[in-house]
C-alpha angles and dihedrals in degrees: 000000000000135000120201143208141169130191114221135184099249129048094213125108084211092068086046082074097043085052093041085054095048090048089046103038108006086248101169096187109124091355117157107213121208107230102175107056107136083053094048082052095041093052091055095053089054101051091047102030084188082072112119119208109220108223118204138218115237102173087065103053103048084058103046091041089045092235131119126268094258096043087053090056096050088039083053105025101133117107115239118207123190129207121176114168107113099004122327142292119198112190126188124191107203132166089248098040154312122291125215127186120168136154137224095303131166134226102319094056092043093056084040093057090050104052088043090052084051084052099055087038073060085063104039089256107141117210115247121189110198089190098061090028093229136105099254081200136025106115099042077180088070121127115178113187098331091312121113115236088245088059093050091052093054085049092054091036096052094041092046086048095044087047095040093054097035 
Protein backbone atom coordinates (compact mmCIF):
# COMPACT_ATOMS: atom_id res chain seq x y z
CA UNK A 1 0.00 0.00 0.00
CA UNK A 2 1.01 3.75 -0.82
CA UNK A 3 0.31 6.66 0.50
CA UNK A 4 0.77 10.09 -1.69
CA UNK A 5 1.39 13.27 -1.45
CA UNK A 6 2.33 16.56 -3.83
CA UNK A 7 3.37 19.65 -2.94
CA UNK A 8 1.77 22.48 -4.99
CA UNK A 9 2.22 26.68 -5.17
CA UNK A 10 -0.85 27.62 -3.83
CA UNK A 11 -2.81 26.20 -0.31
CA UNK A 12 -5.94 26.60 -1.63
CA UNK A 13 -8.51 23.41 -2.83
CA UNK A 14 -9.67 25.74 -5.27
CA UNK A 15 -6.28 25.68 -7.17
CA UNK A 16 -6.49 21.57 -6.82
CA UNK A 17 -9.24 22.04 -9.66
CA UNK A 18 -7.32 24.57 -11.76
CA UNK A 19 -4.38 21.90 -11.62
CA UNK A 20 -6.90 18.83 -12.12
CA UNK A 21 -8.17 20.86 -15.45
CA UNK A 22 -4.59 21.55 -16.83
CA UNK A 23 -3.63 17.71 -16.27
CA UNK A 24 -6.79 16.75 -17.83
CA UNK A 25 -7.19 19.28 -20.58
CA UNK A 26 -3.87 21.48 -20.74
CA UNK A 27 -6.01 24.30 -19.52
CA UNK A 28 -3.48 26.82 -18.73
CA UNK A 29 -6.13 29.60 -16.95
CA UNK A 30 -4.77 30.46 -13.09
CA UNK A 31 -1.94 27.81 -13.41
CA UNK A 32 1.00 28.24 -11.23
CA UNK A 33 4.01 26.98 -13.15
CA UNK A 34 7.28 25.46 -11.19
CA UNK A 35 10.27 27.15 -12.58
CA UNK A 36 12.74 25.95 -10.63
CA UNK A 37 12.59 22.19 -10.88
CA UNK A 38 16.13 20.97 -11.26
CA UNK A 39 16.80 23.37 -7.61
CA UNK A 40 14.35 22.20 -6.12
CA UNK A 41 16.12 18.58 -7.19
CA UNK A 42 19.16 19.54 -6.54
CA UNK A 43 18.25 20.72 -3.01
CA UNK A 44 16.91 17.42 -2.21
CA UNK A 45 20.08 15.48 -3.28
CA UNK A 46 21.91 17.43 -1.22
CA UNK A 47 20.11 17.17 1.75
CA UNK A 48 19.88 12.93 1.37
CA UNK A 49 22.98 12.16 -0.44
CA UNK A 50 21.30 8.02 -0.68
CA UNK A 51 18.90 9.73 -3.24
CA UNK A 52 19.17 8.19 -6.80
CA UNK A 53 18.36 10.35 -9.82
CA UNK A 54 16.42 8.22 -12.39
CA UNK A 55 17.75 8.93 -15.70
CA UNK A 56 15.55 8.32 -18.63
CA UNK A 57 15.82 7.21 -21.62
CA UNK A 58 14.86 9.15 -23.81
CA UNK A 59 15.82 7.44 -26.74
CA UNK A 60 13.39 4.83 -25.76
CA UNK A 61 10.90 6.36 -25.36
CA UNK A 62 10.74 8.34 -28.29
CA UNK A 63 10.79 4.88 -30.16
CA UNK A 64 8.32 2.91 -28.29
CA UNK A 65 5.97 5.98 -28.07
CA UNK A 66 6.64 6.70 -31.76
CA UNK A 67 7.80 10.42 -30.97
CA UNK A 68 11.07 12.17 -31.54
CA UNK A 69 13.60 12.39 -29.33
CA UNK A 70 12.71 16.17 -28.28
CA UNK A 71 9.31 15.70 -28.13
CA UNK A 72 10.00 12.71 -25.79
CA UNK A 73 12.00 15.04 -23.36
CA UNK A 74 9.22 17.84 -23.11
CA UNK A 75 6.59 15.06 -23.06
CA UNK A 76 8.98 13.59 -19.82
CA UNK A 77 10.65 16.45 -18.51
CA UNK A 78 10.00 15.97 -14.57
CA UNK A 79 12.89 14.94 -12.50
CA UNK A 80 12.42 11.56 -10.54
CA UNK A 81 14.40 11.05 -7.30
CA UNK A 82 14.58 7.91 -5.60
CA UNK A 83 15.19 7.18 -1.80
CA UNK A 84 15.08 3.50 -0.40
CA UNK A 85 16.46 3.13 3.23
CA UNK A 86 13.49 2.19 5.50
CA UNK A 87 10.93 1.88 3.04
CA UNK A 88 10.91 3.80 0.23
CA UNK A 89 10.40 7.83 -1.09
CA UNK A 90 9.65 8.43 -4.55
CA UNK A 91 9.88 12.12 -5.45
CA UNK A 92 8.88 13.62 -8.57
CA UNK A 93 9.73 17.36 -9.59
CA UNK A 94 7.24 18.37 -12.09
CA UNK A 95 6.26 21.96 -13.55
CA UNK A 96 2.91 21.70 -11.84
CA UNK A 97 4.15 20.03 -8.37
CA UNK A 98 5.87 17.79 -6.51
CA UNK A 99 5.04 14.42 -6.41
CA UNK A 100 5.36 12.28 -3.48
CA UNK A 101 4.79 8.36 -3.27
CA UNK A 102 5.92 6.40 -0.09
CA UNK A 103 4.88 3.13 1.68
CA UNK A 104 4.29 2.10 4.90
CA UNK A 105 8.18 3.24 6.40
CA UNK A 106 9.46 3.60 9.90
CA UNK A 107 11.25 5.95 11.47
CA UNK A 108 13.55 6.77 9.17
CA UNK A 109 10.96 7.66 6.51
CA UNK A 110 8.95 9.35 8.83
CA UNK A 111 12.09 11.95 10.00
CA UNK A 112 12.98 11.97 6.08
CA UNK A 113 9.49 13.22 5.08
CA UNK A 114 9.72 15.68 7.36
CA UNK A 115 12.92 17.26 6.60
CA UNK A 116 11.95 17.02 2.82
CA UNK A 117 8.54 18.78 3.59
CA UNK A 118 10.80 21.42 5.37
CA UNK A 119 12.60 21.49 2.24
CA UNK A 120 9.33 22.40 -0.40
CA UNK A 121 7.85 24.91 2.62
CA UNK A 122 11.83 26.40 1.50
CA UNK A 123 10.32 26.98 -1.85
CA UNK A 124 6.74 28.26 -1.07
CA UNK A 125 5.32 24.65 -2.10
CA UNK A 126 2.29 23.76 0.48
CA UNK A 127 1.61 19.63 1.32
CA UNK A 128 -1.51 18.30 0.07
CA UNK A 129 -2.74 14.61 1.10
CA UNK A 130 -5.44 13.36 -1.38
CA UNK A 131 -6.11 10.55 0.82
CA UNK A 132 -7.30 12.65 4.09
CA UNK A 133 -8.61 15.68 1.69
CA UNK A 134 -6.86 18.33 3.69
CA UNK A 135 -3.38 20.72 3.18
CA UNK A 136 -1.07 18.99 5.62
CA UNK A 137 0.86 22.62 5.35
CA UNK A 138 0.04 25.49 4.66
CA UNK A 139 0.60 27.65 8.08
CA UNK A 140 4.12 26.07 9.27
CA UNK A 141 3.26 29.00 12.33
CA UNK A 142 0.75 26.96 13.37
CA UNK A 143 0.46 25.74 17.34
CA UNK A 144 -2.60 23.49 18.17
CA UNK A 145 -2.94 22.85 21.78
CA UNK A 146 0.93 23.11 22.77
CA UNK A 147 1.80 20.96 20.06
CA UNK A 148 4.05 22.46 16.72
CA UNK A 149 2.44 21.99 13.47
CA UNK A 150 5.28 19.69 12.56
CA UNK A 151 4.47 17.86 15.12
CA UNK A 152 0.83 17.73 14.11
CA UNK A 153 1.77 16.54 10.51
CA UNK A 154 4.08 13.29 11.96
CA UNK A 155 1.16 12.57 14.04
CA UNK A 156 -1.26 12.50 10.91
CA UNK A 157 1.44 10.92 8.74
CA UNK A 158 2.24 7.96 11.20
CA UNK A 159 -1.61 7.29 12.15
CA UNK A 160 -2.67 7.47 8.49
CA UNK A 161 0.27 5.06 7.83
CA UNK A 162 -0.62 2.49 11.20
CA UNK A 163 -4.77 2.55 9.84
CA UNK A 164 -3.91 2.34 6.06
CA UNK A 165 -1.68 -0.88 6.52
CA UNK A 166 -3.92 -2.64 9.56
Amino acid sequence: MSVDYAAIPKCEETYLEVLKEYLANGKTEGMVFIDRQEEIATRIEKEFPEIERYEKDYEAIAEWKGISVEEARQAHSGIELNWEEDGFVQIGVYETEVGINTNGGGRQQFAMLERLFDILREFDLFIWDPQGGEFLTCNSSDKTNGTSRKESILRKLFLKTRDILS
